[in-house]
N, C-alpha and C positions, 0 to 999 in steps of 0.2 A: 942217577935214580930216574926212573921213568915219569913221565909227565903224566899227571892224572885227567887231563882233556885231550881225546885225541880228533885232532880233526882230518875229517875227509878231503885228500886232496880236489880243485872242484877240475880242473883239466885231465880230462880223460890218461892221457900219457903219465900221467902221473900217477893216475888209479893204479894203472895197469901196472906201473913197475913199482909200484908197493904190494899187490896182490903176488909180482912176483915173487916179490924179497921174501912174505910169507910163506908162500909155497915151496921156496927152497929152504927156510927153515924147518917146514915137516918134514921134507924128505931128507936133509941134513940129521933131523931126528932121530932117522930111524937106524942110523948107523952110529950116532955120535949121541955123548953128552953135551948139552947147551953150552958148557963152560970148555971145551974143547973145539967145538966148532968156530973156526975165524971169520973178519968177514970177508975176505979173498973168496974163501968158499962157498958162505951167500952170494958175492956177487955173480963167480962164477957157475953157479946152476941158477940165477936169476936171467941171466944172460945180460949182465950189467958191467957196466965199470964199478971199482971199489971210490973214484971221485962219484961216481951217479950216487952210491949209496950215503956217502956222507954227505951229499947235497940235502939228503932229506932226513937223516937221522944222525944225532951224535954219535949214536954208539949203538953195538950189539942188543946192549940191554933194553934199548929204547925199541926193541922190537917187542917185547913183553907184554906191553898193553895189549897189542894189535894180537897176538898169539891171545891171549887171556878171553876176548873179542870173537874170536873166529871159533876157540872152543865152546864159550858160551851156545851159539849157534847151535851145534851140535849137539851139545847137552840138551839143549830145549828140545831141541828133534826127538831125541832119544828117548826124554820122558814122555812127548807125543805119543810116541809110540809105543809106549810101555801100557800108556793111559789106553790104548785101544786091544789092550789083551787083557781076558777074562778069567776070572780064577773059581774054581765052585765052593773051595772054604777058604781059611785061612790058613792054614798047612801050602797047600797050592799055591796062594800066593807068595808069601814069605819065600816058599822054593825058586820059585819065578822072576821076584824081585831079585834075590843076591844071584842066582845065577846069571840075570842079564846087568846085573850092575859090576860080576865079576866079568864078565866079558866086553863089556865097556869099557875096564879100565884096561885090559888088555890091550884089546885093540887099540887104545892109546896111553899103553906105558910111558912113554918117551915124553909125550907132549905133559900127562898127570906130574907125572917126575918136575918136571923142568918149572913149571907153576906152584908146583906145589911150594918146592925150596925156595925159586924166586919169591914167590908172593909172604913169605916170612921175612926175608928180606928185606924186600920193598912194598911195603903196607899199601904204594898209592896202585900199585896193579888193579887192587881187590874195587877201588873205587874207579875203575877206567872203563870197565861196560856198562854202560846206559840202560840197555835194553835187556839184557839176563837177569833178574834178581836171585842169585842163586837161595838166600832166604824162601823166596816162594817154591823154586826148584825142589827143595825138600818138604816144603808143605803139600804139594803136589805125589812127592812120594808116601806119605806119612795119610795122604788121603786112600791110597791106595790101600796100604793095609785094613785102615776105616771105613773101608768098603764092608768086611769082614767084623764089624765090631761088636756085633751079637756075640760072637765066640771069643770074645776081650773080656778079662774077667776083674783085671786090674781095676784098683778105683779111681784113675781118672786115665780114661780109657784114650783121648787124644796125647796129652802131655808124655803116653807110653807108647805111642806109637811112633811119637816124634824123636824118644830116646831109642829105641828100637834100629830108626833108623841113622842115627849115630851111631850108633855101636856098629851097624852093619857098614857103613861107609867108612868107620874111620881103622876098623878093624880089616877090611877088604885091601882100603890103599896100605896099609902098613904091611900087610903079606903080599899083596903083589909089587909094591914098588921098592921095596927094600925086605925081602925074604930071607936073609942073611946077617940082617940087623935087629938088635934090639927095638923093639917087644915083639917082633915077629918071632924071633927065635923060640918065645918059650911053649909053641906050638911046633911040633915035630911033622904035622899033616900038612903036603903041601898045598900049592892057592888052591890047586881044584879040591881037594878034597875038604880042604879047608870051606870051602864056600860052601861044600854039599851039606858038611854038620852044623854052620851056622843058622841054616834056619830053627833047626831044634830049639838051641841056646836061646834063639829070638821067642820063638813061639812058649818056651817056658815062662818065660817073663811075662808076655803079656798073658799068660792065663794064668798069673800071679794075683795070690789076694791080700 
């Protein structure tokens, strides 16, 4: 099971070849599922020995946190930048949100995939980023639709905006990560079109009384 403190190695060489080990776990990614990937083949596109690797980690799985950590990252970015685009009602918005939150998870299937299952597995991932509060990550989303909350007609206009966006994340990853699996299935439209009607279903809701 993964260690829920991760520390930074402090000698540079060491950085550098855990940054690797990372880096070859994306691009192992993108061809492979996490549990089919060895570590022969991290070390090998690390440009490591498979001893340098167990010098620093026991195992595969102990790369989890660090993966978990580096997506954070990104995630933050991403809402950055979601936060600096403008919408003129809430229609617009709603559209703009699931559509870049459907193409975010695209863009990283493999890495969504792989966290997603681990992190049910092993509860300590979810506590191993410091710095991400994924909590606030979706307060942050849920501010955005709140930007629009004159045309929120619900009566309690935040607490709907927060489920809003649960439904649109958790229904997003279940169609794009497993599209072929139960409860994605019982939607016949696939992820893109699937994204395009879910802002409706959203925006019905919040103009719910």
């Amino acid at each position: 099971m993964p260690e829920t403190t991760i520390f930074k190695p402090k000698q540079k060489r060491s950085q550098d070849t855990q940054q690797k080990l990372i880096d070859a776990l994306h691009h192992c990614l993108k061809d492979k599922f996490f549990e089919h990937i060895s570590i022969k083949e991290l070390a090998e596109h690390a440009g490591v020995s498979v001893g340098t690797f167990y010098r620093r980690f026991k195992d595969k799985e102990s790369l989890l946190p660090l993966l978990y950590q580096d997506f954070g990252h990104d995630l933050d970015m991403w809402v950055s930048q979601l936060e600096q685009q403008t919408s003129t009602d809430l229609t617009q918005a709603l559209t703009l949100i699931c559509q870049q939150t459907y193409q975010f998870l695209c863009e990283r299937q493999s890495v969504f995939r792989t966290l997603h299952l681990n992190s049910r597995l092993h509860s300590d991932i979810l506590a191993s980023d410091k710095l991400v509060n994924r909590e606030v990550i979706y307060q942050r989303i849920s501010a955005l639709i709140q930007r629009h909350q004159v045309e929120i007609t619900a009566n309690n206009k935040s607490q709907s905006a927060d489920l809003a966006v649960f439904i649109m994340i958790s229904t997003l990853l279940d169609k794009v990560l497993y599209p072929t699996l139960t409860p994605a299935l019982a939607s016949q439209l696939s992820c893109n079109a699937f994204a395009a009607e879910l802002p409706k279903v959203l925006l019905a809701y919040l103009r719910s009384v």
